[in-house]
MARGU-120905 format. One record per residue (C-alpha): x, y, z; residue number from 1. Coordinates in steps of 0.2 Angstrom, whole numbers, plus 5000, padded with zeros to 4 digits. Layout:
! MARGU-120905
ATOM     u     v     w  pos
ATOM     X     Y     Z  NUM
...
! end
This chain:
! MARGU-120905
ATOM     u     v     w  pos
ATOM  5593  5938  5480    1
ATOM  5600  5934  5495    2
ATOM  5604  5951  5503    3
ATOM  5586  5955  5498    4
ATOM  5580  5943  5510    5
ATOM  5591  5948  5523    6
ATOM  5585  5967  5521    7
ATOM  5568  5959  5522    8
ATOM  5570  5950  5539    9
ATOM  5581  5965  5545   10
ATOM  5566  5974  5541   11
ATOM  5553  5964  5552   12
ATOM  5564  5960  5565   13
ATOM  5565  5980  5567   14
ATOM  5545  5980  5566   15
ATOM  5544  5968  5578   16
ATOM  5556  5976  5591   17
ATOM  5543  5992  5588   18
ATOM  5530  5983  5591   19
ATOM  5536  5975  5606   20
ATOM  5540  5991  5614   21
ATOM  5525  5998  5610   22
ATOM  5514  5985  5618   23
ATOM  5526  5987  5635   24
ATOM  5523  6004  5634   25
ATOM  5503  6004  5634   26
ATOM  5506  5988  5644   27
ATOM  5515  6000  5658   28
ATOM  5500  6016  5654   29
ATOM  5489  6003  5659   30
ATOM  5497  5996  5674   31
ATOM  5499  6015  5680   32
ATOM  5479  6018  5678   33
ATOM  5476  6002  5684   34
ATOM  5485  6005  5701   35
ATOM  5478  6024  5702   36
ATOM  5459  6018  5700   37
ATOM  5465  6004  5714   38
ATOM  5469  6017  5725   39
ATOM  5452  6028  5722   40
ATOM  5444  6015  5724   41
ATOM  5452  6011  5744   42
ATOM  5448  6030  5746   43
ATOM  5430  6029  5739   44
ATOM  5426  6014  5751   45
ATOM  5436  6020  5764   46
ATOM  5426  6035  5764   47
ATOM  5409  6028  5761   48
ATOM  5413  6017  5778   49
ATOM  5413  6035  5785   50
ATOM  5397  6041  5780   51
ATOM  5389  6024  5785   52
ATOM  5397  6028  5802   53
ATOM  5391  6043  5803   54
ATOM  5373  6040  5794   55
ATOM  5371  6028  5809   56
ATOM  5376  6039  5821   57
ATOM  5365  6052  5816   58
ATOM  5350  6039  5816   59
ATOM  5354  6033  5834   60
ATOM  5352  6053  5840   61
ATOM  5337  6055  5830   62
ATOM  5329  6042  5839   63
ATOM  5334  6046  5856   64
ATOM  5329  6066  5853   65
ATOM  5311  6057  5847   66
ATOM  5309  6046  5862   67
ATOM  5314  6060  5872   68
ATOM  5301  6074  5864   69
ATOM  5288  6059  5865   70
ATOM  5292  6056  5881   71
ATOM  5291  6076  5886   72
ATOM  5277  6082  5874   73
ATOM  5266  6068  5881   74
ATOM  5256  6071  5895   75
ATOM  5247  6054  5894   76
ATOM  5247  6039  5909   77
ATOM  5265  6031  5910   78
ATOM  5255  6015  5900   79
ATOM  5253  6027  5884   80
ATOM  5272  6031  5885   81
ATOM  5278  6013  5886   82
ATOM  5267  6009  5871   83
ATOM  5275  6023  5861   84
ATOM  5293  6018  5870   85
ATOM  5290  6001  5862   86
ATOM  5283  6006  5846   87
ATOM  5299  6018  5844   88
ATOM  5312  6002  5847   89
ATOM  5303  5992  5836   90
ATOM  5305  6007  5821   91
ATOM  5325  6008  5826   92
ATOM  5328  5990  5826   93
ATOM  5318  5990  5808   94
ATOM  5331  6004  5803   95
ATOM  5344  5996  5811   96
ATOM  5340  5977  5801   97
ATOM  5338  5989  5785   98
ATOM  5357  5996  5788   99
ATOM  5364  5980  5789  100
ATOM  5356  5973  5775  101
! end
């Protein structure tokens, strides 16, 4: 009876030092993935941060090449221009004040 009993606890002590290394191993699985989505996430942002760079860059050329083709294609009095000039700072800073929201 008593040996029995001893098997028995033999027996769920060895289940539970399975079971505990188990856990530690999909505890360490988990750590690993955890870590590696860290990092893609950095890379994502860090190269989202460059395309925003770039996306504003871009805009601030496309509004100097639109001044500048107003500004050339326009025959009109130097009034006209400023009025246009004025109207096409007030579209950049709308982009602008988008961007950043």
């Amino acid at each position: 009876m008593l040996a029995g009993k001893m098997e028995q606890d033999i027996h769920l002590s060895d289940q539970l030092k399975e079971n505990i290394q188990r856990l530690m191993t999909l505890y360490e699985s988990q750590l690993s993935q955890s870590n590696e989505l860290k990092t893609k996430l950095l890379q994502a942002e860090s190269e989202s941060e460059i395309r925003n760079q770039k996306i504003s860059e871009l805009q601030r050329k496309y509004d100097t090449l639109k001044i500048a083709k107003t500004i050339a294609l326009s025959g009109t009095e130097t009034h006209d221009v400023k009025i246009k000039i004025n109207k096409i700072v007030r579209d950049i800073d709308r982009c602008i004040a988008m961007l950043n929201t």
